[in-house]
C-alpha positions as CSV (number, residue, x, y, z in Angstrom):
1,X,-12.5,21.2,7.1
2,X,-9.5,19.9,6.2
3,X,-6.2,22.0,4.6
4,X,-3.1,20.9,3.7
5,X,-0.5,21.0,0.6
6,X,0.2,18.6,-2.7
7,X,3.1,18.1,-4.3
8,X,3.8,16.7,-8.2
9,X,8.0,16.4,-7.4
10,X,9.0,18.5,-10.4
11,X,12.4,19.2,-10.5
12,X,12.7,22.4,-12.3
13,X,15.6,24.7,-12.9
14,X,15.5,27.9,-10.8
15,X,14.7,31.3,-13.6
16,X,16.4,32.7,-11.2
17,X,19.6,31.6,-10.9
18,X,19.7,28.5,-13.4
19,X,20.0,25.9,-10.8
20,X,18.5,22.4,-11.2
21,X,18.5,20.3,-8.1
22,X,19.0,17.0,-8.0
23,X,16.6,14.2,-7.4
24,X,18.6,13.7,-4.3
25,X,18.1,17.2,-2.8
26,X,14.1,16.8,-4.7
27,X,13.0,14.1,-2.5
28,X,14.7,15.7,0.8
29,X,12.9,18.9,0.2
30,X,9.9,16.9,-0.2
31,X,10.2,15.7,3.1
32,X,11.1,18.8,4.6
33,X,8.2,20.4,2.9
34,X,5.8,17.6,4.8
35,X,7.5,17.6,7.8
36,X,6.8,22.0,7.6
37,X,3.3,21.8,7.1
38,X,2.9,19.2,10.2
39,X,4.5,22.2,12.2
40,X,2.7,25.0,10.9
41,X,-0.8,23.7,11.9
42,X,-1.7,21.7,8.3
43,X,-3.6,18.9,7.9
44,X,-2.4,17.4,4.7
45,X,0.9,16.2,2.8
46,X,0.0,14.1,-0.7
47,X,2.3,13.6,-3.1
48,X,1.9,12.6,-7.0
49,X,2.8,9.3,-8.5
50,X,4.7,9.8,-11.8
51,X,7.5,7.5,-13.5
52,X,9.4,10.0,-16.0
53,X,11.5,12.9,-15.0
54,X,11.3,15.4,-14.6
55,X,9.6,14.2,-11.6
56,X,10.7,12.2,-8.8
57,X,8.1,10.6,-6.9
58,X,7.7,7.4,-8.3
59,X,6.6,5.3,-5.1
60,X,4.2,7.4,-3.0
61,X,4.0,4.7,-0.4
62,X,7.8,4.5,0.5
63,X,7.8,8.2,0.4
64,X,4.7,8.4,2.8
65,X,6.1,5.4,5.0
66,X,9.2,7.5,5.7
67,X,7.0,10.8,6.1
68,X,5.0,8.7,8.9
69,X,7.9,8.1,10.8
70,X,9.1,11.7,11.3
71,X,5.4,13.2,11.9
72,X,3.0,12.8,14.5
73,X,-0.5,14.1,12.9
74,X,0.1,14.8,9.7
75,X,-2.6,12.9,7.4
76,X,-0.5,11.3,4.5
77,X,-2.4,10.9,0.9
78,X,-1.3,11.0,-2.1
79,X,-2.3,13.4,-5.1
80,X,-2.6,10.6,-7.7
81,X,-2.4,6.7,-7.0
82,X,-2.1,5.8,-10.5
83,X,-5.6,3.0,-10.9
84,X,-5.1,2.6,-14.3
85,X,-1.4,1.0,-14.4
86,X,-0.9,0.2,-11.3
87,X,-2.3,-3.6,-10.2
88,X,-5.2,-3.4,-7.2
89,X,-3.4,-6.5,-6.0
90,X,-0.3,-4.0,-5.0
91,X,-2.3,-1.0,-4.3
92,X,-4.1,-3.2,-1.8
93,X,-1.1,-4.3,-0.4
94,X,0.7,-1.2,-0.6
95,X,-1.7,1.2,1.4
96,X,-3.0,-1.1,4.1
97,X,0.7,-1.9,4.8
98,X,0.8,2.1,5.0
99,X,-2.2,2.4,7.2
100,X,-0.4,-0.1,9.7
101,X,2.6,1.9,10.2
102,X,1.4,5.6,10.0
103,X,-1.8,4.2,12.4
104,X,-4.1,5.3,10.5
105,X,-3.5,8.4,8.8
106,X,-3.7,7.4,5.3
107,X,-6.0,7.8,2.4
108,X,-5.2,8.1,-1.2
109,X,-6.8,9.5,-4.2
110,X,-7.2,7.5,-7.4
111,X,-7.0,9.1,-10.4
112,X,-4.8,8.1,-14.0
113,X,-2.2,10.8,-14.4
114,X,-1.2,13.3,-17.1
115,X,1.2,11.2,-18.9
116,X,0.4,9.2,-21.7
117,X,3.5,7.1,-22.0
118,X,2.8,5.4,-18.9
119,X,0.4,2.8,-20.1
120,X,3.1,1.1,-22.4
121,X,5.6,1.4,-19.5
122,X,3.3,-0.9,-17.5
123,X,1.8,-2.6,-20.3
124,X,-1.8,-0.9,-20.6
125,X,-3.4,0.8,-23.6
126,X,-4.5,4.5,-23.1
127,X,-7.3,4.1,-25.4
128,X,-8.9,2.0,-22.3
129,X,-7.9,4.6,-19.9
130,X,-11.6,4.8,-18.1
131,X,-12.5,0.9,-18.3
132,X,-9.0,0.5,-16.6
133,X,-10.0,3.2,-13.6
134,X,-13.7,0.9,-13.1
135,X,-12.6,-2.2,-13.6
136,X,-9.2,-1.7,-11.4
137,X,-10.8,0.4,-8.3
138,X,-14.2,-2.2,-8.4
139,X,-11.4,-5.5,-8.0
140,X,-9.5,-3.0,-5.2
141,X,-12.5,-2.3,-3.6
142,X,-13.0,-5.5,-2.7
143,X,-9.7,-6.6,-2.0
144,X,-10.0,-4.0,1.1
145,X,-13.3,-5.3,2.2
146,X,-13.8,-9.3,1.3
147,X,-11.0,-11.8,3.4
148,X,-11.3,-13.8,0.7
149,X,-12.1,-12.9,-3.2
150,X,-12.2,-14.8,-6.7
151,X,-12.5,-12.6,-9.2
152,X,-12.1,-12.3,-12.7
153,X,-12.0,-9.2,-15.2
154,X,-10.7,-8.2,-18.6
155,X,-7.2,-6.5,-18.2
156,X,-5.4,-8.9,-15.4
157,X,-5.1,-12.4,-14.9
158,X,-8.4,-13.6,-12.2
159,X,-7.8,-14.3,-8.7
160,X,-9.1,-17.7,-6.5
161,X,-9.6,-17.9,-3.2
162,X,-7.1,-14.9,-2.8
163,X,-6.7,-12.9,0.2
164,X,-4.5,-9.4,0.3
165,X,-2.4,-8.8,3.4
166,X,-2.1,-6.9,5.6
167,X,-5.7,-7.2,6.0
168,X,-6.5,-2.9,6.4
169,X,-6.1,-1.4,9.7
170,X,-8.9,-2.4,12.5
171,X,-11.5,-3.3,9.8
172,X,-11.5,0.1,7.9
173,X,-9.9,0.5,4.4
174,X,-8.5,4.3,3.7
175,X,-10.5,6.4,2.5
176,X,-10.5,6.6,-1.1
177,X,-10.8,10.2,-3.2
178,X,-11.2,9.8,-6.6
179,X,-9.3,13.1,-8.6
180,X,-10.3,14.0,-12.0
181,X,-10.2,17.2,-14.0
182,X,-12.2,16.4,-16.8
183,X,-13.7,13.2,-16.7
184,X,-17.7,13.3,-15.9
185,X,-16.8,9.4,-15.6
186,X,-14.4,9.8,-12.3
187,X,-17.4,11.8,-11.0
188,X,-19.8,9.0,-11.1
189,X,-17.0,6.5,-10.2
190,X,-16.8,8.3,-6.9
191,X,-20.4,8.9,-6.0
192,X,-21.4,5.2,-6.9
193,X,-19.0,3.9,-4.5
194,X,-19.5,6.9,-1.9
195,X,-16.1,7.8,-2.3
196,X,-14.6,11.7,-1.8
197,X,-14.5,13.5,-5.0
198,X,-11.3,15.7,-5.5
199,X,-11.6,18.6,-8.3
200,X,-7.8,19.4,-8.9
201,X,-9.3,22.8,-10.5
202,X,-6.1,24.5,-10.7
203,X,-5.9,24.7,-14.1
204,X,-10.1,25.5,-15.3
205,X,-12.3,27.9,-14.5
206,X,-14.7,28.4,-11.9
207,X,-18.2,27.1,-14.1
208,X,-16.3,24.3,-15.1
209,X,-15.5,22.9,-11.5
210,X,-19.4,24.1,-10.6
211,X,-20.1,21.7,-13.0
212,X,-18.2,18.7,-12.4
213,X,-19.0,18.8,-8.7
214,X,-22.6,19.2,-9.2
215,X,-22.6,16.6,-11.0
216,X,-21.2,14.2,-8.4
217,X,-23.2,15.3,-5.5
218,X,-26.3,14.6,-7.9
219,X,-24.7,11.2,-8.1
220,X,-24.1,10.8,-4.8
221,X,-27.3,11.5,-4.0
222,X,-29.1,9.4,-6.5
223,X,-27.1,6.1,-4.8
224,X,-28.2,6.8,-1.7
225,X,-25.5,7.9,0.0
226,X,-26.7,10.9,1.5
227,X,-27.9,14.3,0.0
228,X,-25.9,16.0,-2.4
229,X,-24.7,18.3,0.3
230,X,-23.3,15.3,2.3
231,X,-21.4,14.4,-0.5
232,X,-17.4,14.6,0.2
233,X,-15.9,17.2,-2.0
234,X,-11.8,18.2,-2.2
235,X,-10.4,21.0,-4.4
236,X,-7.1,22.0,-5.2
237,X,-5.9,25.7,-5.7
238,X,-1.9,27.5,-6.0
239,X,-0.7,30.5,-4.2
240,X,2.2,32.7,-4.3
241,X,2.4,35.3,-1.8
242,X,4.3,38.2,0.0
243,X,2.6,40.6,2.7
244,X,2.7,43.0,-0.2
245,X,1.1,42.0,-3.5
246,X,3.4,43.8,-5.6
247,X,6.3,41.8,-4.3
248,X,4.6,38.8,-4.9
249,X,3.5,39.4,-8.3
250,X,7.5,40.3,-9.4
251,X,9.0,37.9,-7.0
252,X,6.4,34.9,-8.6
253,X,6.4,36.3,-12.4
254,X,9.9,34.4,-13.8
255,X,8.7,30.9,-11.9
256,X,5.2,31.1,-13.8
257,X,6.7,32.6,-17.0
258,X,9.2,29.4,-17.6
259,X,6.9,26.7,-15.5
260,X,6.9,23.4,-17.5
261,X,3.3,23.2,-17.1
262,X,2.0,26.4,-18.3
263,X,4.8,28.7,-19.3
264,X,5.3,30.5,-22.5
265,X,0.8,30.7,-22.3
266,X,-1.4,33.0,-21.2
267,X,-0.1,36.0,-18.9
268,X,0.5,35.8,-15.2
269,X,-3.0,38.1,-14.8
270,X,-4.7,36.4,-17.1
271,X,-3.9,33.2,-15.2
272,X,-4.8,34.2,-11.7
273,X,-8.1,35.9,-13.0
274,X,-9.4,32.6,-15.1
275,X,-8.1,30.0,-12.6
276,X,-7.7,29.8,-8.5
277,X,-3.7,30.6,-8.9
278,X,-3.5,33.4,-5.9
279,X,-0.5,35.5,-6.3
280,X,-0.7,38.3,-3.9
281,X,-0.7,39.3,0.0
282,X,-2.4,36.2,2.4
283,X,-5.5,38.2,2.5
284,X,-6.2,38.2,-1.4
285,X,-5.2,34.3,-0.9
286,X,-8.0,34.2,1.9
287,X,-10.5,36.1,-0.2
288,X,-9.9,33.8,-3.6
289,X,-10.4,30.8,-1.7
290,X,-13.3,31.8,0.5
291,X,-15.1,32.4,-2.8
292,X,-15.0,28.4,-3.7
293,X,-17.6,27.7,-1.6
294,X,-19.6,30.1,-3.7
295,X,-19.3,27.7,-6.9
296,X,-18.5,24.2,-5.1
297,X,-20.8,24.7,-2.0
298,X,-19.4,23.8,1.5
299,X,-17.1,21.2,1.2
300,X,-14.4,19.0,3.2
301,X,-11.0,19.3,1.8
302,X,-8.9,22.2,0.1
303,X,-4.9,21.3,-0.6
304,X,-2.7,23.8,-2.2
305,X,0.5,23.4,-5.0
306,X,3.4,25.6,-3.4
307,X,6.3,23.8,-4.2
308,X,6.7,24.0,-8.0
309,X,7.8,25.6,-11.0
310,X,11.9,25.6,-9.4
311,X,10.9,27.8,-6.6
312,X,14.0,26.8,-4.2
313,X,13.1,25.3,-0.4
314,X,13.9,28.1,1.6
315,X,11.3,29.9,-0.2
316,X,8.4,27.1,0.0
317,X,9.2,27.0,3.7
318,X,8.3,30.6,3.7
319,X,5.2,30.3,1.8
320,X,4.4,27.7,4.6
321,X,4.7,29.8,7.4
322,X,2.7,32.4,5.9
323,X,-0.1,29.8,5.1
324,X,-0.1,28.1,8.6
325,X,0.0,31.3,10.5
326,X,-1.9,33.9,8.4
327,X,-4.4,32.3,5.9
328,X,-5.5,28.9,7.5
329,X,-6.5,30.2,10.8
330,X,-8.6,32.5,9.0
331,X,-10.1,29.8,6.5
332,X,-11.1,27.4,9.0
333,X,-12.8,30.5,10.9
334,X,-14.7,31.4,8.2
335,X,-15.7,28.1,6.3
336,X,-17.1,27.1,9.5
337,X,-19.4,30.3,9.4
338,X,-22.8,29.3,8.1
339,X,-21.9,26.1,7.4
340,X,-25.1,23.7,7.6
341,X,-25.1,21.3,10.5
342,X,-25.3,18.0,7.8
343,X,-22.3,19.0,6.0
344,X,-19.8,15.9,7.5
345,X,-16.3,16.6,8.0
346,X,-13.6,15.0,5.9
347,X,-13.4,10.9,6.7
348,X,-10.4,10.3,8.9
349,X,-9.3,6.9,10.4
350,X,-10.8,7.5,13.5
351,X,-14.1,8.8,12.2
352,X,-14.6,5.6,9.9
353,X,-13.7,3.3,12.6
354,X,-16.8,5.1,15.0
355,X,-19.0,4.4,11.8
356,X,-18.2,1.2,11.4
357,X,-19.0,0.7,14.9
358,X,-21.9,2.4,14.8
359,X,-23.1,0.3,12.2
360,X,-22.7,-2.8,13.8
361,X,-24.5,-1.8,17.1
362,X,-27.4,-1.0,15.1
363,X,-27.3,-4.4,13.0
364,X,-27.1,-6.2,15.9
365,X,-29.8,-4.4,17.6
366,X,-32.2,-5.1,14.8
């Protein structure tokens, strides 16, 4: 199983002191933050996609690119990859130009953001949102896996005889998670294609993300893919902790109380009892996230939101340690406990590649 950290790039004034930083010192501590989690035993650094402040990262790939070059492991995704505005042509482009230079350790997940204003900034209507997400990923798609495509669709001008370069890294496109929150469409998007399926449940309750990831491993089942429990299954979750609860809880409460995205809403408790938000000691943080198996069965990837809300660097580095030497080791101990021998392991570079492989030896053996 697979854990590792997201990021949206909010730059947030501090509660605490009134600080903002700047974009400048944003992106570095982004960086830092990545380069931390390669260090402390992670798995995962994926950053958002957003073009209005107060976020910063507007090009994942350069971002990710950069990240490549100062880590050794590290798999490098993204949190969003923006399908509905951004053209396949690019994202094509983009990522397998991405795969070539981090060798592999790449994948993205799709999804089409939180901000309506970005479909007029790129020329797209909102109210086509979904048809956008299908008819974008299905051109993509094949970008990654045809030398050669002619194409035509309703929102971009068609394509003849067009090949995307760099062609993706030994054969194998990245592998491709599809994020949604809400959208029972996404799910079915994802187990059509037998793509991952990322939950970012950070913000719903537990019967609601039991319901959305049923329904994809249903899916995923009913195209053939596999059984539902083979289907490929991320979450997202948020922690805040200190070895002693209390500390937490008071050091935490002015970040949460004036965060952007749910300040000024329901309490702190109310919060952390309706929704995976952890604010406590590591082993309340292991407990909370052991129990997501109990609604989203055995599943491949879990990344956590840490670095939000204004919380300054020195702290997020702390929460870092904490995570990579108290709660992970744990998590991977236990998940691993009873889990059935079918369940696959997240889809890595390397693991595709044997598929692929595997694939062909048995074509060419029949």
């Amino acid at each position: 199983m697979q854990f590792g950290i997201f990021s949206v790039g909010d730059v947030t004034p501090d509660p605490t002191t009134g600080r903002t930083p700047s974009e400048h010192e944003r992106i570095k501590a982004m960086v830092a933050i990545a380069q931390k989690a390669e260090e402390v035993g992670l798995d995962v650094f994926a950053t958002g996609e957003h073009h209005n402040p107060p976020f910063v990262p507007s090009s994942p790939t350069t971002m990710l690119g950069y990240i490549a070059a100062r880590t050794e492991k590290l798999v490098l995704s993204t949190s969003t990859t923006l399908i509905t505005t951004n053209d396949p042509v690019k994202i094509a482009e983009d990522f397998a130009m991405l795969q070539h230079l981090a060798d592999g350790r790449v994948d993205l997940m799709m999804g089409r953001g939180n901000t309506g204003p970005v479909y007029p900034w790129f020329g797209k209507d909102i109210r086509q949102g979904i048809n956008l997400a299908i008819e974008n990923y299905a051109l993509l798609h094949r970008l990654w896996r045809e030398d050669v495509v002619t194409w035509e669709g309703k929102f971009r001008t068609p394509l003849q005889s067009f090949t995307s370069t760099p062609r993706p890294l030994d054969g194998v496109p990245p592998f491709v998670w599809h994020g949604s929150i809400r959208s029972p469409e996404i799910a079915e998007q994802a187990a059509y294609y037998g793509d991952g399926f990322f939950h970012n449940n950070i913000f719903w309750p537990a019967d609601h993300t039991k319901r959305m990831v049923e329904l994809y491993r249903e899916r995923y089942a009913h195209y053939g893919h596999g059984t539902a429990e083979q289907a490929i299954v991320g979450l997202g979750g948020q922690v805040f902790m200190r070895r002693n609860s209390q500390d937490a809880v008071k050091e935490f409460r002015p970040y949460f109380d004036n965060a952007p995205v749910y300040g000024n809403g329901p309490s702190l408790e109310d919060f952390t009892e309706q929704t995976p938000l952890t604010v406590g000691s590591p082993q309340q943080v292991i407990e909370k996230t052991l129990a997501f198996r109990e609604y989203a069965g055995d599943y491949q990837r879990q990344l956590f939101l840490m670095d939000h809300a204004g919380l300054p660097l020195k702290t997020v580095l702390e929460q870092l340690d904490l995570l990579g030497e108290e709660v992970v080791p744990v998590l991977r101990e236990e998940f691993a406990k009873g889990r059935p021998a079918g369940v696959p392991d997240a889809p890595t570079h390397a693991s595709l590649v044997q598929s692929l492989g595997t694939a062909s030896q048995e074509v060419t053996v029949v």
